[in-house]
N, CA, C and O atoms as a printed pandas DataFrame, in Angstrom:
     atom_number atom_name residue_name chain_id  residue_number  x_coord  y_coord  z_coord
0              1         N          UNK        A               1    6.062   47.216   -5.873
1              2        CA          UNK        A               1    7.009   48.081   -6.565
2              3         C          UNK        A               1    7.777   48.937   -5.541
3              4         O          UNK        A               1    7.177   49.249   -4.512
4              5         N          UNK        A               2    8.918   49.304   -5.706
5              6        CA          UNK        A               2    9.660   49.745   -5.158
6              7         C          UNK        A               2    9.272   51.271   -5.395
7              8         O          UNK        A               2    8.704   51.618   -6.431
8              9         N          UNK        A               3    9.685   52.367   -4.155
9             10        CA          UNK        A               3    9.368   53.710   -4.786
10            11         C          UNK        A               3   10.765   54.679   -4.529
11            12         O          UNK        A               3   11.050   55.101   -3.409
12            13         N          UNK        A               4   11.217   54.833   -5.201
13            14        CA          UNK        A               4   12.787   54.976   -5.390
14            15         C          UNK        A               4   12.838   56.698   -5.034
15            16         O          UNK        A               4   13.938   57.207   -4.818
16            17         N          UNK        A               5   11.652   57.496   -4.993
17            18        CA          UNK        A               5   12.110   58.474   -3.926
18            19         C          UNK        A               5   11.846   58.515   -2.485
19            20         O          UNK        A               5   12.280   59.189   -1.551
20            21         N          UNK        A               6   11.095   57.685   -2.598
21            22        CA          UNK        A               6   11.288   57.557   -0.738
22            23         C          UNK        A               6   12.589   57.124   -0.071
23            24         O          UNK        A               6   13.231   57.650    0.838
24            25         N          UNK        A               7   12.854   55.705   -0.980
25            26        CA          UNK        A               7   14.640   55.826   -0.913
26            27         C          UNK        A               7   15.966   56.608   -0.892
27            28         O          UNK        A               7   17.024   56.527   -0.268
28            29         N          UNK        A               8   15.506   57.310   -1.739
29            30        CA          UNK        A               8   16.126   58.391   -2.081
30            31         C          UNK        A               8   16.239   59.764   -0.711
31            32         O          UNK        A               8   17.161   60.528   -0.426
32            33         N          UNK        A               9   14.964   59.603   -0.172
33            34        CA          UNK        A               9   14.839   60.751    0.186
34            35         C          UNK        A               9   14.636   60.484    1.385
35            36         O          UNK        A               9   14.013   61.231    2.140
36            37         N          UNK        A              10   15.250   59.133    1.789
37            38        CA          UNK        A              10   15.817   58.548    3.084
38            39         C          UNK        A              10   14.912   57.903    4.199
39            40         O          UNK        A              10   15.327   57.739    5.346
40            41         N          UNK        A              11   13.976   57.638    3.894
41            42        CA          UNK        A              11   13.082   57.263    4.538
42            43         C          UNK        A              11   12.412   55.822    4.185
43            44         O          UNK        A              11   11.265   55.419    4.378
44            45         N          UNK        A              12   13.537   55.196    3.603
45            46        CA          UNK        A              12   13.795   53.346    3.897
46            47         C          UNK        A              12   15.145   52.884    4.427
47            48         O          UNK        A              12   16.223   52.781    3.842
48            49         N          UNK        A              13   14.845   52.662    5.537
49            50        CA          UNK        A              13   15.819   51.861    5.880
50            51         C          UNK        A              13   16.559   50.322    5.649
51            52         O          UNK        A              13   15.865   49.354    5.338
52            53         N          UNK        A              14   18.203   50.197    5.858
53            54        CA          UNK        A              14   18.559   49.243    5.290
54            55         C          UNK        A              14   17.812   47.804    5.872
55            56         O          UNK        A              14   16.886   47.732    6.680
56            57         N          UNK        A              15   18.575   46.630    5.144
57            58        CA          UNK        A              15   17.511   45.356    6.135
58            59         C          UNK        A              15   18.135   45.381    7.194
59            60         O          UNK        A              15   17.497   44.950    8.155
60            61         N          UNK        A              16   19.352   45.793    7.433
61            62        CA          UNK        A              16   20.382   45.276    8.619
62            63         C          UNK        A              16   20.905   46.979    9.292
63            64         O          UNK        A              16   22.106   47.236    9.208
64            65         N          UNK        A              17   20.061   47.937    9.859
65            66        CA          UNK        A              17   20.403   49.320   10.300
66            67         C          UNK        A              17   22.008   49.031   11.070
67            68         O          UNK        A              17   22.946   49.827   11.046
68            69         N          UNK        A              18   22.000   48.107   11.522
69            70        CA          UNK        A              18   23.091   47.545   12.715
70            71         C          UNK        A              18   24.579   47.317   11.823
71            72         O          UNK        A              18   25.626   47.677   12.362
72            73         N          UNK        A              19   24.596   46.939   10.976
73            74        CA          UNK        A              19   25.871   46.724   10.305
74            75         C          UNK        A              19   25.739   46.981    9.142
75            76         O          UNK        A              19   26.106   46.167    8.295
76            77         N          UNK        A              20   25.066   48.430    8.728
77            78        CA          UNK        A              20   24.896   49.223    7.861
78            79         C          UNK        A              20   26.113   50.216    7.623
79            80         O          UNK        A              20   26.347   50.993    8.550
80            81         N          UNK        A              21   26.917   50.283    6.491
81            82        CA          UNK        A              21   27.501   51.259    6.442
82            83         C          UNK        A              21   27.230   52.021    4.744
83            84         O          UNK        A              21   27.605   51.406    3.746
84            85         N          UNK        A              22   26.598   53.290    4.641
85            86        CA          UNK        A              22   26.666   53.495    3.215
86            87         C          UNK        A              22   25.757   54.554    3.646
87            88         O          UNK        A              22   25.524   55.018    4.762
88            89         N          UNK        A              23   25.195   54.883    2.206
89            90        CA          UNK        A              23   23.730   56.208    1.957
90            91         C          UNK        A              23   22.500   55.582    1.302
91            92         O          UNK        A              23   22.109   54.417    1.381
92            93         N          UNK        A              24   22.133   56.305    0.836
93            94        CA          UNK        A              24   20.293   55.941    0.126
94            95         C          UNK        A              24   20.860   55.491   -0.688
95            96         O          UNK        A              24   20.378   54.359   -0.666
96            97         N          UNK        A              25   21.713   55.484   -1.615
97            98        CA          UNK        A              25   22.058   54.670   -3.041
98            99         C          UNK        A              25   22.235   53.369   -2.372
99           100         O          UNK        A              25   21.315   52.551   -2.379
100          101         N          UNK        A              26   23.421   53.113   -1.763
101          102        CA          UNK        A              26   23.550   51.665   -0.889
102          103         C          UNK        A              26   22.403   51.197   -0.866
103          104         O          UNK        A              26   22.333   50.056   -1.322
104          105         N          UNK        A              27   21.010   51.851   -0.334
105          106        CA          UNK        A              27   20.015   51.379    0.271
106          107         C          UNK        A              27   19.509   51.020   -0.730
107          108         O          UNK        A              27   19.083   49.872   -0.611
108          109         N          UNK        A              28   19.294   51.564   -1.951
109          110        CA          UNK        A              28   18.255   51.650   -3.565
110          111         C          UNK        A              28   18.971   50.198   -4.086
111          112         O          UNK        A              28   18.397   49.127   -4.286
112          113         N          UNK        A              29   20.513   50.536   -4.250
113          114        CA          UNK        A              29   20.957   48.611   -4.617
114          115         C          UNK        A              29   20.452   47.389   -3.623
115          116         O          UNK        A              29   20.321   46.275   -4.130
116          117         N          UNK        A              30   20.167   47.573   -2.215
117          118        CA          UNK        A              30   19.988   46.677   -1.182
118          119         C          UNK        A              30   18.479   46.297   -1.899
119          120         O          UNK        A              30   18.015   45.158   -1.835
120          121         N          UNK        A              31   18.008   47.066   -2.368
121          122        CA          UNK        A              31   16.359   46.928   -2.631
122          123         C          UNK        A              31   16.577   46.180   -4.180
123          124         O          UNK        A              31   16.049   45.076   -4.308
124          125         N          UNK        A              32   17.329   46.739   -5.340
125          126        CA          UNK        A              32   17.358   46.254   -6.495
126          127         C          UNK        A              32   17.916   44.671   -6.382
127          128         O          UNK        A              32   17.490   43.839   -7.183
128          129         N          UNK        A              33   19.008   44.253   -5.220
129          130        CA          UNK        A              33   19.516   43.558   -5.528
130          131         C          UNK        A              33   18.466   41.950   -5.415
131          132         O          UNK        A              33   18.946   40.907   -5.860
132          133         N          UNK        A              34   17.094   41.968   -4.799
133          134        CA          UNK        A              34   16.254   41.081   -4.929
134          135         C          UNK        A              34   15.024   41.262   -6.009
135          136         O          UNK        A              34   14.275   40.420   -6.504
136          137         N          UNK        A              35   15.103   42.614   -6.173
137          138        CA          UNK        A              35   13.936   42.539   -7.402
138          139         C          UNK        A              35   13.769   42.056   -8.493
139          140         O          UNK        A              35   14.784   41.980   -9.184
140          141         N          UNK        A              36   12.465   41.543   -9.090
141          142        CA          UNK        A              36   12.548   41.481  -10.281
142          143         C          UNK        A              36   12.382   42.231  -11.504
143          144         O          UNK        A              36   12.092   43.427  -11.541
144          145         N          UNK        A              37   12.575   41.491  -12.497
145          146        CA          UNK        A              37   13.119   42.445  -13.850
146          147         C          UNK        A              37   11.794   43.505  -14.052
147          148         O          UNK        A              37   12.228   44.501  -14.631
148          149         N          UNK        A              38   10.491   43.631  -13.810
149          150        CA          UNK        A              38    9.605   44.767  -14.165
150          151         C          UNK        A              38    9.565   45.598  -13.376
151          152         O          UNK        A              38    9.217   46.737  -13.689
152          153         N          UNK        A              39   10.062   45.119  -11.584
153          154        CA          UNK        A              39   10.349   46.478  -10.321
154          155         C          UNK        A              39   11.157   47.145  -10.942
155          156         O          UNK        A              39   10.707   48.212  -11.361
156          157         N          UNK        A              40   12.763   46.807  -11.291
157          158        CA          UNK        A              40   13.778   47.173  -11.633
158          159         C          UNK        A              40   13.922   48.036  -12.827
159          160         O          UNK        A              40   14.652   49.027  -12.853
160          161         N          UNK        A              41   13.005   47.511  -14.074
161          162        CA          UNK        A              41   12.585   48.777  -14.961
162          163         C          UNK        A              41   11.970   49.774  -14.575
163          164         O          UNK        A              41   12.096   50.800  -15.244
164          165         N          UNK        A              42   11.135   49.787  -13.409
165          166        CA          UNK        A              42   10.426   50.484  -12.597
166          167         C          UNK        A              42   10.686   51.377  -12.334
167          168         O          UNK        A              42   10.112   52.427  -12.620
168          169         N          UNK        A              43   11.739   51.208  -11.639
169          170        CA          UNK        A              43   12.913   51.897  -10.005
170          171         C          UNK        A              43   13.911   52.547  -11.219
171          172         O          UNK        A              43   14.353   53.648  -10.890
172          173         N          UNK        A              44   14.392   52.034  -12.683
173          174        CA          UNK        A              44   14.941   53.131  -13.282
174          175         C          UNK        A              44   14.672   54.210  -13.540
175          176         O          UNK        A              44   15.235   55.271  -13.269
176          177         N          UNK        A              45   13.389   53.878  -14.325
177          178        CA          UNK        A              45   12.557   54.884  -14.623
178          179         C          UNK        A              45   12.303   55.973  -13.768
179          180         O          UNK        A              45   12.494   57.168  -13.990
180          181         N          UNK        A              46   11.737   55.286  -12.515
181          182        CA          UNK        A              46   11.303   56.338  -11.787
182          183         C          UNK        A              46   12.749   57.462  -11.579
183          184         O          UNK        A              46   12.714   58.667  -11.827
184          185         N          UNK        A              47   13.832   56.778  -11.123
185          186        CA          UNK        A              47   15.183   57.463  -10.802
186          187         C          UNK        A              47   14.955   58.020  -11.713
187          188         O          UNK        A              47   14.146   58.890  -11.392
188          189         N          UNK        A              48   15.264   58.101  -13.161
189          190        CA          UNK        A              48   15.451   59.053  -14.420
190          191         C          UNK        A              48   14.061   60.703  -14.164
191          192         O          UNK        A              48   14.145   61.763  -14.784
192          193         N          UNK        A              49   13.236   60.440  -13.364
193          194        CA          UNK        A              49   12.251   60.897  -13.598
194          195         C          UNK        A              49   12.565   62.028  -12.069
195          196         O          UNK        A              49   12.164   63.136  -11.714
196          197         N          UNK        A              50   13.506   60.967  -11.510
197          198        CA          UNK        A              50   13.537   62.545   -9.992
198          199         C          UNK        A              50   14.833   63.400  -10.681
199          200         O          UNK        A              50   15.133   64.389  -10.013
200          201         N          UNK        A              51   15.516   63.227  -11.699
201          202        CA          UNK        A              51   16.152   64.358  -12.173
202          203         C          UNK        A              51   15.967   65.530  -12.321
203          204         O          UNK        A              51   16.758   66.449  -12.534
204          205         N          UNK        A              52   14.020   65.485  -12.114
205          206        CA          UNK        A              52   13.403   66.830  -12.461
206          207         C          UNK        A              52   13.399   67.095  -10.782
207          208         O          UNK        A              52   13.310   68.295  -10.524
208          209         N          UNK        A              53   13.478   66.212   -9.586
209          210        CA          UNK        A              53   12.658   66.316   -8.441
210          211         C          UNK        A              53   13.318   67.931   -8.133
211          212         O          UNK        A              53   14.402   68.464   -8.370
212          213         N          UNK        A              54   12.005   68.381   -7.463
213          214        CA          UNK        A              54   12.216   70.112   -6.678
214          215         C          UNK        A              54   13.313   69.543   -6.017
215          216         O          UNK        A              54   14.393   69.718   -6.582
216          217         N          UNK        A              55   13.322   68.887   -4.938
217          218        CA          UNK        A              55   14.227   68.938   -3.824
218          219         C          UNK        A              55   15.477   68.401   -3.985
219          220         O          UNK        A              55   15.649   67.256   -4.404
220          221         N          UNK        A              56   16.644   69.387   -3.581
221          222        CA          UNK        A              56   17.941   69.533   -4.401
222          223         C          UNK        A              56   18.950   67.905   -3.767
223          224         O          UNK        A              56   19.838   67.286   -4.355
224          225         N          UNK        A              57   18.522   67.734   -2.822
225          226        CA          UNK        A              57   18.969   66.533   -1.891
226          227         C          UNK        A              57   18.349   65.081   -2.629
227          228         O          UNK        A              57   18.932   63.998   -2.578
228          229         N          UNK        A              58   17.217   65.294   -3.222
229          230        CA          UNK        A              58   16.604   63.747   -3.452
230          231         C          UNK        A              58   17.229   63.974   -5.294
231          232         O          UNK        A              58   17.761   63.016   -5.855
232          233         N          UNK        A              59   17.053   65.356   -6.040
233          234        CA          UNK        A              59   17.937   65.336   -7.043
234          235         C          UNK        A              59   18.984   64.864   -7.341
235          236         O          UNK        A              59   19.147   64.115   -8.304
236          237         N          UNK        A              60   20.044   65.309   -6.389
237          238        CA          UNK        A              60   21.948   64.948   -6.317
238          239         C          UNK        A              60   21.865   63.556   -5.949
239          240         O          UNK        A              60   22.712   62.877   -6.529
240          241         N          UNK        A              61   21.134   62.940   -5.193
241          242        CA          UNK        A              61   21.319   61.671   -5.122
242          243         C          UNK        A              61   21.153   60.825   -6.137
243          244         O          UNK        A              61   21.994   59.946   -6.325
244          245         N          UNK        A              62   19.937   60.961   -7.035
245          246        CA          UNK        A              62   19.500   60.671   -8.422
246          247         C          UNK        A              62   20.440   60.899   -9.194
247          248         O          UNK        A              62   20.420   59.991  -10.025
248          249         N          UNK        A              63   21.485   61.779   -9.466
249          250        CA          UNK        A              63   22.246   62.018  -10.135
250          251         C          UNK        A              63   23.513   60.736   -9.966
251          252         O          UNK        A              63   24.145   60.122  -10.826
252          253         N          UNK        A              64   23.537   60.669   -8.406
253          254        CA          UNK        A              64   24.794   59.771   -7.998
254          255         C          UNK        A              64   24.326   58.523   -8.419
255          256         O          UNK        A              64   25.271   57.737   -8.486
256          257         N          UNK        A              65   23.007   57.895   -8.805
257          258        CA          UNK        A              65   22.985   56.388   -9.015
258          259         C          UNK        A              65   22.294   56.766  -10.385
259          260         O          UNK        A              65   21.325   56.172  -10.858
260          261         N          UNK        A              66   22.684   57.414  -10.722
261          262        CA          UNK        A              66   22.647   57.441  -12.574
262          263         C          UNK        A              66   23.269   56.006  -13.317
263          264         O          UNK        A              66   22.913   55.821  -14.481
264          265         N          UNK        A              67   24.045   55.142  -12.781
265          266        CA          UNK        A              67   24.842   54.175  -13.204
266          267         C          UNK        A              67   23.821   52.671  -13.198
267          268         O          UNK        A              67   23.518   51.958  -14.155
268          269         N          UNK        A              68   23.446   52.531  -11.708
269          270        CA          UNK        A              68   21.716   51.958  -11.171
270          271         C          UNK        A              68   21.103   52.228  -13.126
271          272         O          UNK        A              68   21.466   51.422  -13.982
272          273         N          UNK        A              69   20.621   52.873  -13.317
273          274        CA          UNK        A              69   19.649   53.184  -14.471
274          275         C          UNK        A              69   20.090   52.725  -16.128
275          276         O          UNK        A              69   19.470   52.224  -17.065
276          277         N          UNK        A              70   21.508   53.196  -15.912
277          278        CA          UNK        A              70   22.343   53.059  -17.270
278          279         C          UNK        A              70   22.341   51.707  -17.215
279          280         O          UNK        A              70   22.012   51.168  -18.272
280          281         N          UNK        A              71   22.638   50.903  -16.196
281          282        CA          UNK        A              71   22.547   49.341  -15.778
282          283         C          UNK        A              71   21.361   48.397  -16.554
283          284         O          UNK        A              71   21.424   47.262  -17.024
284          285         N          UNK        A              72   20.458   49.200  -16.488
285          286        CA          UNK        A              72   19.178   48.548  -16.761
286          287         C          UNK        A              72   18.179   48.968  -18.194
287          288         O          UNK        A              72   17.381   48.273  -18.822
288          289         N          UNK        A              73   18.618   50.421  -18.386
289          290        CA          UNK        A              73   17.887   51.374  -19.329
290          291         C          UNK        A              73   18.998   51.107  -20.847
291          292         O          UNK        A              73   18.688   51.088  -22.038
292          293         N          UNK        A              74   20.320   50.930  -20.184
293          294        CA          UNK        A              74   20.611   51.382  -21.338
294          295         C          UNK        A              74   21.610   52.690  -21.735
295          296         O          UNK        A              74   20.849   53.620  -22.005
296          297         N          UNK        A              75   22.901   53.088  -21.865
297          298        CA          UNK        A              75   23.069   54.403  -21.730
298          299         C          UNK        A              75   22.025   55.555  -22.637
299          300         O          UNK        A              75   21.774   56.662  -22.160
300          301         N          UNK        A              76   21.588   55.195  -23.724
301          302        CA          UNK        A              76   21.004   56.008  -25.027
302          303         C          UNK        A              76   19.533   56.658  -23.448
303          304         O          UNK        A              76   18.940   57.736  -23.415
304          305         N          UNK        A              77   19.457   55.769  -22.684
305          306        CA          UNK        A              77   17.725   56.046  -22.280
306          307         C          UNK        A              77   18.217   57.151  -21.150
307          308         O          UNK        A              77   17.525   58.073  -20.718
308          309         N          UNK        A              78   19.649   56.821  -20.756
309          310        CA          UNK        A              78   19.876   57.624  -19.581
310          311         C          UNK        A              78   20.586   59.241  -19.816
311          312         O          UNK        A              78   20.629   60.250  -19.112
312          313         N          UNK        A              79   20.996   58.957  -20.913
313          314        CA          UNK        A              79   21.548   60.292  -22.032
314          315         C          UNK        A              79   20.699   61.256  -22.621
315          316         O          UNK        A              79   20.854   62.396  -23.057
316          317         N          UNK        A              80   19.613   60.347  -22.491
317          318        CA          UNK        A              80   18.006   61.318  -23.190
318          319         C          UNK        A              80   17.473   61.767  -22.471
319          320         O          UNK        A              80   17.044   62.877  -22.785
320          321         N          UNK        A              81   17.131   61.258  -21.062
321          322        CA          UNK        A              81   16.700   61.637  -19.723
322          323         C          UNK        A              81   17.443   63.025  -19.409
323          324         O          UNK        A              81   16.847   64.050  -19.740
324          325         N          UNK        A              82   18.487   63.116  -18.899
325          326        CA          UNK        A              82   19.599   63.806  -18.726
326          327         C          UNK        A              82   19.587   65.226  -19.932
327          328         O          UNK        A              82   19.866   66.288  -19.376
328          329         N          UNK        A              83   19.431   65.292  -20.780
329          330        CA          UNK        A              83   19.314   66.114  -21.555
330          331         C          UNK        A              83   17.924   66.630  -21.672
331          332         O          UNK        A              83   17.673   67.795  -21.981
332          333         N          UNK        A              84   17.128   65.821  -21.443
333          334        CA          UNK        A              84   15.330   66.551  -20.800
334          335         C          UNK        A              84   15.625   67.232  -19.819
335          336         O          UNK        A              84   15.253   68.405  -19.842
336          337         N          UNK        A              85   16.363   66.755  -18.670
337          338        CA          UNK        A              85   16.316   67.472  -17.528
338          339         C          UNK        A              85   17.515   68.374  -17.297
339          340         O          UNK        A              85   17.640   68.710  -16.120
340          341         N          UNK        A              86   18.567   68.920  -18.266
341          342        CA          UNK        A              86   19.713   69.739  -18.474
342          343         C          UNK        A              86   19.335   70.788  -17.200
343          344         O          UNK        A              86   20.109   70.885  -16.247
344          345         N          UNK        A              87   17.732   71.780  -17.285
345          346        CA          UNK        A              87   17.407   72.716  -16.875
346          347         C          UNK        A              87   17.660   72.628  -15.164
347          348         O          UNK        A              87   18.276   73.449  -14.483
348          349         N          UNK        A              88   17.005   71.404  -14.712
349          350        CA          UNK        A              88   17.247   71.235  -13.579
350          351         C          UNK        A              88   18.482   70.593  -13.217
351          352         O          UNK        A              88   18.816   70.378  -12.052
352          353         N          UNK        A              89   19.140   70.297  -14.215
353          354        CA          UNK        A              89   20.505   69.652  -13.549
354          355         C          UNK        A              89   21.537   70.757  -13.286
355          356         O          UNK        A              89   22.444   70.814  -12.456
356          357         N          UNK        A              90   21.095   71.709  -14.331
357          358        CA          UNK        A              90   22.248   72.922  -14.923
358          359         C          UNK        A              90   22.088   73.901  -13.270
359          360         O          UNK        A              90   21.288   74.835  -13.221
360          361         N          UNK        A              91   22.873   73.555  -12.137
361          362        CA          UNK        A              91   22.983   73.707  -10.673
362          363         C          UNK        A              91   24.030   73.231  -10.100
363          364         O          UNK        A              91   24.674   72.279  -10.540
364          365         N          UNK        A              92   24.326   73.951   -8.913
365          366        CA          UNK        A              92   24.671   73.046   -7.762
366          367         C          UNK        A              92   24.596   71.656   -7.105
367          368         O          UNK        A              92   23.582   71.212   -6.566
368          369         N          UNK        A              93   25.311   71.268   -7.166
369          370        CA          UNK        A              93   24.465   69.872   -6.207
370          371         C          UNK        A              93   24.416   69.868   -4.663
371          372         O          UNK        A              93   25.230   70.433   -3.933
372          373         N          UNK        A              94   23.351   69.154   -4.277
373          374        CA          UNK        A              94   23.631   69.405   -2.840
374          375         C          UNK        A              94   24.872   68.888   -1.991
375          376         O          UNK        A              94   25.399   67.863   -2.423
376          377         N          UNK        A              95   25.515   69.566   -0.621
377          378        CA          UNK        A              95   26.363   69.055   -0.553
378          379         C          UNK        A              95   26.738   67.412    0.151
379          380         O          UNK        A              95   26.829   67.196    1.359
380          381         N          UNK        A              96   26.883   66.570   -0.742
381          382        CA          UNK        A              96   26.677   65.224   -0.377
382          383         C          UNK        A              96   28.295   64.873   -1.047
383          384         O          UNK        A              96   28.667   65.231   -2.165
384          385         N          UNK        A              97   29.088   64.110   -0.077
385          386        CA          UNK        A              97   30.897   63.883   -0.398
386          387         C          UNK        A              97   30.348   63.354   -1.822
387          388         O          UNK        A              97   30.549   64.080   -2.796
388          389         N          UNK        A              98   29.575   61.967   -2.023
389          390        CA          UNK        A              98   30.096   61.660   -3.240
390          391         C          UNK        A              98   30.123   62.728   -4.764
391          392         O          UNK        A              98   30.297   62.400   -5.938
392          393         N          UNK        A              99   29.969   63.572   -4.378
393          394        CA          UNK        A              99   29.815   64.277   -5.264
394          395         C          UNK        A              99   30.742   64.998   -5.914
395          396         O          UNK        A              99   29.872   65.868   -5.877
396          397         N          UNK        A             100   31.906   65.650   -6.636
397          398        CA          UNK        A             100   32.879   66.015   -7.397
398          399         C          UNK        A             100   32.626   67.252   -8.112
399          400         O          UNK        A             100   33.382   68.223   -8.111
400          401         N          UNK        A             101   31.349   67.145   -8.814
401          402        CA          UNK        A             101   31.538   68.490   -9.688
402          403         C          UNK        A             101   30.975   69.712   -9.826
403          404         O          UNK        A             101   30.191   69.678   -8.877
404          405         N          UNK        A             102   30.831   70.682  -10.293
405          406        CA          UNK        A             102   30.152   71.964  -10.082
406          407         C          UNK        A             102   29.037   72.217   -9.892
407          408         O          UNK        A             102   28.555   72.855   -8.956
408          409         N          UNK        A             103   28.221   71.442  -11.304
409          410        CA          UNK        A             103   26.648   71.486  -11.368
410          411         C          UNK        A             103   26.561   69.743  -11.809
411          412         O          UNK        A             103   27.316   68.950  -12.373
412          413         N          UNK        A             104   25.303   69.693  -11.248
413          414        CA          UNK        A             104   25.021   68.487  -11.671
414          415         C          UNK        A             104   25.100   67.631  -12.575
415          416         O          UNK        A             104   25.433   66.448  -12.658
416          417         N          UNK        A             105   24.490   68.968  -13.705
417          418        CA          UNK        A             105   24.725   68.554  -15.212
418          419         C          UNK        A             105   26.139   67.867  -15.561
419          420         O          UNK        A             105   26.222   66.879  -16.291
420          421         N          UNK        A             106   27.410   68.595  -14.865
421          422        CA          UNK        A             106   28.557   68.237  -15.069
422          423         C          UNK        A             106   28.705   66.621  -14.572
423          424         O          UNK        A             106   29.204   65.703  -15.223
424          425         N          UNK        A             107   27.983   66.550  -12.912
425          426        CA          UNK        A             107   28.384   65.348  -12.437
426          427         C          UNK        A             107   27.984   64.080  -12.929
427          428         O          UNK        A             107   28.569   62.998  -12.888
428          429         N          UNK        A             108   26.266   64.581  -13.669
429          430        CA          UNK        A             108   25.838   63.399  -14.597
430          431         C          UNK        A             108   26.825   62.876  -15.691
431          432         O          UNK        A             108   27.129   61.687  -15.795
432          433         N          UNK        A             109   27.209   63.686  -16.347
433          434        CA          UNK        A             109   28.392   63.522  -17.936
434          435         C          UNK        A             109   29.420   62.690  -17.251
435          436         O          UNK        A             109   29.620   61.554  -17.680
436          437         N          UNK        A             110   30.399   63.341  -15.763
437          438        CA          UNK        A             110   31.385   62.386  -15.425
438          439         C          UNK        A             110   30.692   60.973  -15.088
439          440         O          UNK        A             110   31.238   59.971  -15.550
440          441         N          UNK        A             111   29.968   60.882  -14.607
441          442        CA          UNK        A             111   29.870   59.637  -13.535
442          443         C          UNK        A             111   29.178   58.808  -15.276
443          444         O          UNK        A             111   29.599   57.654  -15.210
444          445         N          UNK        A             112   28.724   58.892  -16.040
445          446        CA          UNK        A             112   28.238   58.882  -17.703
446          447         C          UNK        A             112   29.261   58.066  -18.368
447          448         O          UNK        A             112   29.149   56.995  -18.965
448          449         N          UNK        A             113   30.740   59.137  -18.031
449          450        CA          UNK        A             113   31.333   58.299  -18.896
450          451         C          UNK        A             113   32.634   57.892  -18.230
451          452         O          UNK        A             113   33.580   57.517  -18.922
452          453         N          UNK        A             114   32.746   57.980  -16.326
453          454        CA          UNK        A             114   33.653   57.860  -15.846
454          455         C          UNK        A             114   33.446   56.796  -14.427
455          456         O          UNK        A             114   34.132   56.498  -13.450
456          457         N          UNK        A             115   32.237   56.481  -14.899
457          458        CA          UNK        A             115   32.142   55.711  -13.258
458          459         C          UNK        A             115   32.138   53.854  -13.804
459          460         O          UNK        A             115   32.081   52.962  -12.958
């Protein structure tokens, strides 16, 4: 099984470091893109589940591959998630470019219904 905050939280590297260009999300699809279908329910889940994570860096990233999850979960599973975790989303995000909006909460809703 894949463990999607270690990914997250940068400490897997791509298969190819050498002609790597991207972030931990890049890296989380590099990993999804051979798994099979029970890792991959897995690796959603778990993502839906670091929405709560303390650390504001492995959070915002979780937020950015919210799409990863909706992919696989479903939007209804990733909309319910997201609204469990309002408290911790309702913030800042850390500062990471892909990011756009005020608080998280906000960036989840765009990237929800805009990515």
């Amino acid at each position: 099984m894949l463990d999607v905050r270690l990914i997250l939280d940068g400490k897997v590297w791509p298969r190819d470091p050498h002609d790597f260009v991207g972030c931990v999300v890049d890296i989380l699809d590099e990993q999804l893109a051979d798994a099979d279908a029970a890792t991959r329910l897995d690796a959603a889940r778990q993502l839906l589940g670091l929405l709560g994570e303390p650390n504001l860096v492995i959070r915002s990233f979780a937020v950015l591959a919210l799409r990863r999850a909706m992919n696989i979960l479903g939007e209804a599973s990733v909309r319910e998630a997201v609204a469990a975790y309002r408290g911790s989303l309702d913030t800042a995000p850390a500062p990471i470019w892909q990011l756009s909006q005020p608080t998280l909460l906000a960036e989840a809703e765009f990237r929800l219904t805009h990515s």
